[in-house]
ChimeraX commands (.cxc) that place a marker at each C-alpha (Angstrom):
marker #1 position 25.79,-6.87,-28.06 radius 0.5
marker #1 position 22.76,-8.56,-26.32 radius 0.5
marker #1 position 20.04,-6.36,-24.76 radius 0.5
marker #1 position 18.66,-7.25,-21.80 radius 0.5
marker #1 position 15.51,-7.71,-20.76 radius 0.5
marker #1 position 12.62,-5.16,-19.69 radius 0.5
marker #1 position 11.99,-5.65,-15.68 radius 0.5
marker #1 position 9.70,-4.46,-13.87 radius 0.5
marker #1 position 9.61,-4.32,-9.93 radius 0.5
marker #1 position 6.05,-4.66,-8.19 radius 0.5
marker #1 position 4.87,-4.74,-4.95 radius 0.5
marker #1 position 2.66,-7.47,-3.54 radius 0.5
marker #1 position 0.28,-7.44,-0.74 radius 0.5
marker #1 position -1.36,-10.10,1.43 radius 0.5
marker #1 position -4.43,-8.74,3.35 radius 0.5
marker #1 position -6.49,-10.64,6.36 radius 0.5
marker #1 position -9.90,-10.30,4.53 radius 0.5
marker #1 position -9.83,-6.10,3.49 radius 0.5
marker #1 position -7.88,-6.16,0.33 radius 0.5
marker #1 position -10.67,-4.79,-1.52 radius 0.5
marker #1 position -11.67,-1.92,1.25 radius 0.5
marker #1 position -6.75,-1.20,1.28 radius 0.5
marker #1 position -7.18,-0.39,-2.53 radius 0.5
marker #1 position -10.22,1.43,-2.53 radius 0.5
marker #1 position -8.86,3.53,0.36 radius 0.5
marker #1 position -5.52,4.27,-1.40 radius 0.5
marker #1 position -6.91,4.44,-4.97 radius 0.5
marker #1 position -9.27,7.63,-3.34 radius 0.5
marker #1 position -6.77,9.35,-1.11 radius 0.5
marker #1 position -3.33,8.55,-3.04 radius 0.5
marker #1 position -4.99,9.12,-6.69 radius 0.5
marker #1 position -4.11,5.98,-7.27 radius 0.5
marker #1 position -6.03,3.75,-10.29 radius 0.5
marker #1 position -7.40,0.38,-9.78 radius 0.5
marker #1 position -6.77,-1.70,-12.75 radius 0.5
marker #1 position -8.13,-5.12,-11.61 radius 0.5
marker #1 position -10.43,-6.27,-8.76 radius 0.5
marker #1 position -10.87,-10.05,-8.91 radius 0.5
marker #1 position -12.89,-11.55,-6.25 radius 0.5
marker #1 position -12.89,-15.07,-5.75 radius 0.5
marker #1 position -16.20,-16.96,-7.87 radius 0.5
marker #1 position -15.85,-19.73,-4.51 radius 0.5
marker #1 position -13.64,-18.94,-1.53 radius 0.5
marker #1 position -11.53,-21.81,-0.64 radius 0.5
marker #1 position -13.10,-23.94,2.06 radius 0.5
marker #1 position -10.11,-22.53,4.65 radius 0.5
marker #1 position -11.25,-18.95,4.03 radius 0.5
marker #1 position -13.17,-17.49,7.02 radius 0.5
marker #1 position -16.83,-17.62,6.48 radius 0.5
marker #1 position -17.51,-13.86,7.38 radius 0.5
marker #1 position -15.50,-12.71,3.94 radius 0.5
marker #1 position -18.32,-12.32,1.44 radius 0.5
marker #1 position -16.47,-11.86,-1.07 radius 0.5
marker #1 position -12.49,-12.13,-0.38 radius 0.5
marker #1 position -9.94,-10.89,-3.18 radius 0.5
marker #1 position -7.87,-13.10,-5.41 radius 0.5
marker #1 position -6.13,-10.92,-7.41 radius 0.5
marker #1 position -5.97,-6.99,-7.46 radius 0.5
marker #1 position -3.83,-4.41,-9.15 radius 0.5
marker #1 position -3.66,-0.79,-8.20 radius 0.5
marker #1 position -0.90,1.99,-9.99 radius 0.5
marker #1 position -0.04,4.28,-7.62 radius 0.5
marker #1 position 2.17,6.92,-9.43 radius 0.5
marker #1 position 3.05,4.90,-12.04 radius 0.5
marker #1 position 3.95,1.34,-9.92 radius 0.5
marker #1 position 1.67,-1.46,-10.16 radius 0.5
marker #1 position 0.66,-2.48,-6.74 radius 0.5
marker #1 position -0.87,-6.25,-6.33 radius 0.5
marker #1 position -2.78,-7.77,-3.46 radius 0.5
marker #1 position -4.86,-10.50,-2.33 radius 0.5
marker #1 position -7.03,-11.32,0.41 radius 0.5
marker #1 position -5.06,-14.66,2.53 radius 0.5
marker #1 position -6.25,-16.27,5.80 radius 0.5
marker #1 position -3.66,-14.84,8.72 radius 0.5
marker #1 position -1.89,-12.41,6.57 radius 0.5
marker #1 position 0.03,-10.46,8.90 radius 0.5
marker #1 position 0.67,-6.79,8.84 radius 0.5
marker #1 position 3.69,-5.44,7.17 radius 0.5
marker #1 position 6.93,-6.06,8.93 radius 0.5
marker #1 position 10.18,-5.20,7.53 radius 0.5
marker #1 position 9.39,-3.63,4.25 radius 0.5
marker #1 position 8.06,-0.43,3.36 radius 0.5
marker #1 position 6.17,1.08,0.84 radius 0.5
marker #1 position 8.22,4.65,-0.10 radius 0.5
marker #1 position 6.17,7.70,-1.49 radius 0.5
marker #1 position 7.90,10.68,-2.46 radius 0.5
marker #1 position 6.71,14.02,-3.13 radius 0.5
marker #1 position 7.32,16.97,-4.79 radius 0.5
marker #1 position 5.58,19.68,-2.00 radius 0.5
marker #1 position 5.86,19.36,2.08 radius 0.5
marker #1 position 2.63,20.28,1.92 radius 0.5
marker #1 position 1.62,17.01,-0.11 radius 0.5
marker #1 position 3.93,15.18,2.29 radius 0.5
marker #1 position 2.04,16.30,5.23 radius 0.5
marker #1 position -1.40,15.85,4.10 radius 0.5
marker #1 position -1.22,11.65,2.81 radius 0.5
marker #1 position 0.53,11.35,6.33 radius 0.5
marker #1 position -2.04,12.75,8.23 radius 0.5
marker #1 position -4.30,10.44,6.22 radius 0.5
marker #1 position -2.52,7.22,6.14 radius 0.5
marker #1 position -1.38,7.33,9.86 radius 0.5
marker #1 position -4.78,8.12,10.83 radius 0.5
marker #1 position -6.16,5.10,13.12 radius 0.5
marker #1 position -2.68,3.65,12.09 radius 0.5
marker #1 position 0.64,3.27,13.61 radius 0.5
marker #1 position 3.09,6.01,13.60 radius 0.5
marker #1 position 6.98,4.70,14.11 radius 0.5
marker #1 position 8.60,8.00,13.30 radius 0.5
marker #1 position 6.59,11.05,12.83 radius 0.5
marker #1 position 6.58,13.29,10.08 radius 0.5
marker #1 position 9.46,15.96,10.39 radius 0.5
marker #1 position 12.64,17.31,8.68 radius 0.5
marker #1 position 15.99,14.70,8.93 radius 0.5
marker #1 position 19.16,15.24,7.55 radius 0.5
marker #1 position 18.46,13.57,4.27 radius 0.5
marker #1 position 14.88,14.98,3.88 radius 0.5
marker #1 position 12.75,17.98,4.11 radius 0.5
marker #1 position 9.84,16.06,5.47 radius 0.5
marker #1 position 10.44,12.22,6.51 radius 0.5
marker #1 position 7.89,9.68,8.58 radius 0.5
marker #1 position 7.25,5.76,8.99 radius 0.5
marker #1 position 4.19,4.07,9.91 radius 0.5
marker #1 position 1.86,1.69,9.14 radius 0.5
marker #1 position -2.24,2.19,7.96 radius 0.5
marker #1 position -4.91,1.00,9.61 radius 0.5
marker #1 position -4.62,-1.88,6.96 radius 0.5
marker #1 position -1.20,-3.18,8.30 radius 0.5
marker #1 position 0.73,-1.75,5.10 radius 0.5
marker #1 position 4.03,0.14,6.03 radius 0.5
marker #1 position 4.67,3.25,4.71 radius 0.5
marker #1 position 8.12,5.66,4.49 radius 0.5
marker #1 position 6.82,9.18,3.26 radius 0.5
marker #1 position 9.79,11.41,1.96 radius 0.5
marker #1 position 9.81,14.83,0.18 radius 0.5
marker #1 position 13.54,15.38,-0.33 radius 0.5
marker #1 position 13.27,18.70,-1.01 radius 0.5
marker link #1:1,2 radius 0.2
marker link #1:2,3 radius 0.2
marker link #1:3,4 radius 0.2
marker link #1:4,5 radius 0.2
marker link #1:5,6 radius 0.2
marker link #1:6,7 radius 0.2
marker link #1:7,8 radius 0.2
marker link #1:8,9 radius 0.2
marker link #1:9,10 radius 0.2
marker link #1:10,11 radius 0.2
marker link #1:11,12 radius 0.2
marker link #1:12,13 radius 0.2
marker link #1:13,14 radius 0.2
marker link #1:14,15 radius 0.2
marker link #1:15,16 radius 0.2
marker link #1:16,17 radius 0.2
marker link #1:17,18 radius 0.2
marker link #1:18,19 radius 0.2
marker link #1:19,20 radius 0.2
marker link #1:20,21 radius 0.2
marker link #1:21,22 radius 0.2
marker link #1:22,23 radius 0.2
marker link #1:23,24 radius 0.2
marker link #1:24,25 radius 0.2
marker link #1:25,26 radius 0.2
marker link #1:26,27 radius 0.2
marker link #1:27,28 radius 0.2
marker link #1:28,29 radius 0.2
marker link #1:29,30 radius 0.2
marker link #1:30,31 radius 0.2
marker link #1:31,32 radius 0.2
marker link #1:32,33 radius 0.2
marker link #1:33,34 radius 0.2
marker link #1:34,35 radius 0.2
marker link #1:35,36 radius 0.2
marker link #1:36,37 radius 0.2
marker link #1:37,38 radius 0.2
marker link #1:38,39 radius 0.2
marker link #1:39,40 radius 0.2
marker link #1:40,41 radius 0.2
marker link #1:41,42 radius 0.2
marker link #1:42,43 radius 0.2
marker link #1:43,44 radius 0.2
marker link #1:44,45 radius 0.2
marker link #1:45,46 radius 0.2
marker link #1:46,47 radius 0.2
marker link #1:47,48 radius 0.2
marker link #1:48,49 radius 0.2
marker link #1:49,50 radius 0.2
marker link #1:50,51 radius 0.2
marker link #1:51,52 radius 0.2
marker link #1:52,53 radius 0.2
marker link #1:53,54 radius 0.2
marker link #1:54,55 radius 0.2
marker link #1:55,56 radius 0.2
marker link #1:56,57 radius 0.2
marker link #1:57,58 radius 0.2
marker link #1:58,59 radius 0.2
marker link #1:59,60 radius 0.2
marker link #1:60,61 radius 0.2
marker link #1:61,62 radius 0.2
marker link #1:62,63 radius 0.2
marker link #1:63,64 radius 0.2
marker link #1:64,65 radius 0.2
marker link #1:65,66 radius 0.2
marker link #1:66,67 radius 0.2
marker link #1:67,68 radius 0.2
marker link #1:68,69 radius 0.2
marker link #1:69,70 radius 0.2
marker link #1:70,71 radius 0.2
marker link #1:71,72 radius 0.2
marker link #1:72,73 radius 0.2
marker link #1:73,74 radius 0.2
marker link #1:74,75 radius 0.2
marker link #1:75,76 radius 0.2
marker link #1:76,77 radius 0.2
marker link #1:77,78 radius 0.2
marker link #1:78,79 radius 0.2
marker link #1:79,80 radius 0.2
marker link #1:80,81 radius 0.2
marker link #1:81,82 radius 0.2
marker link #1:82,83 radius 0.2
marker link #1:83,84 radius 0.2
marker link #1:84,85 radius 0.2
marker link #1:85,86 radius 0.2
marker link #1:86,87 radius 0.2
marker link #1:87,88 radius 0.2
marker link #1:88,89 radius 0.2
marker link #1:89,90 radius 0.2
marker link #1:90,91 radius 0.2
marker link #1:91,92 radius 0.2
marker link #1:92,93 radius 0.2
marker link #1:93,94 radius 0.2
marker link #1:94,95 radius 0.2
marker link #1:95,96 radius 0.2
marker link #1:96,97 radius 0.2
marker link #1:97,98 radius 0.2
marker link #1:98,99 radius 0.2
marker link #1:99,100 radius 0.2
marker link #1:100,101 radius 0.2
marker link #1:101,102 radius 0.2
marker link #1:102,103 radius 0.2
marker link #1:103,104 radius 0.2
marker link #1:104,105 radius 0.2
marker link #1:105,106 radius 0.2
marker link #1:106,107 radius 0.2
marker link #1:107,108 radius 0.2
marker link #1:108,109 radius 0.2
marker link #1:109,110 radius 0.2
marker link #1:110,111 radius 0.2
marker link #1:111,112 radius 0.2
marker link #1:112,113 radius 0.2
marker link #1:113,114 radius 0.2
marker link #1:114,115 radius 0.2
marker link #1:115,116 radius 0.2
marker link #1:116,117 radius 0.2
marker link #1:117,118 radius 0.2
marker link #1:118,119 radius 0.2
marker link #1:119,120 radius 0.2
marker link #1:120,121 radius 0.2
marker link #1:121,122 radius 0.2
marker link #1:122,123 radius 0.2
marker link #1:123,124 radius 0.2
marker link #1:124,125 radius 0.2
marker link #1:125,126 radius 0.2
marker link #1:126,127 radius 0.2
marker link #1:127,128 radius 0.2
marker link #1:128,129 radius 0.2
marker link #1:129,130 radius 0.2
marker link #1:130,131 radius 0.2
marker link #1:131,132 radius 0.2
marker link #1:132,133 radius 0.2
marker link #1:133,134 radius 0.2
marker link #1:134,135 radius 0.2
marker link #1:135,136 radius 0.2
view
């Protein structure tokens, strides 16, 4: 019998110039752990002049998923994907929401659903969209 293969699923992120200031943010209010944070030595001659130092490559682990991101001229907000925290209190639930959808935009505010205790969807003030769910 042949065993297959570890795999891993991560996330990656394109930011307009605030990579850097996205990971720090979520790294202090998510408890999240930043495991790399490379800048680029020279920014590429089509990167905006006003990014002092613009992200190649940077790896956060938020709850035990390695998050990537990079700093990309006209990197567009989140669209159709989300990023999906769950958690084990309402109370926990309530609290990152009121911090992530602060100066951020709220599509469907925090409150009980059918399939959740406590459910919203929004995106940060970085352009990263989150779904927040404590199922129980």
């Amino acid at each position: 019998m042949k065993t297959a293969p570890s795999i891993q699923l991560d996330m990656y992120i394109n930011y307009p110039g605030h990579c850097e200031a996205a990971f720090r943010w979520y790294e202090q209010i998510l408890g999240g752990k930043i495991t790399m944070m490379m800048p680029h030595q020279t920014p590429p001659a089509n990167f905006p002049k006003e990014w002092n130092s613009p992200i190649m490559h940077a790896i956060i682990d938020i709850g035990g998923t390695q998050v990537r991101g990079a700093d990309v001229p006209n990197a567009e907000p989140m669209r159709s994907a989300y990023l999906t925290l769950r958690f084990d209190t309402p109370e926990k639930a309530e609290e990152v929401y009121r911090l992530l959808s602060s100066d951020g935009q709220i599509f469907m505010p925090m409150e009980k659903t059918f399939f959740a205790n406590r459910f919203a969807m929004l995106r940060d003030k970085f352009g990263t969209s989150w779904m927040l769910l404590n199922e129980q």
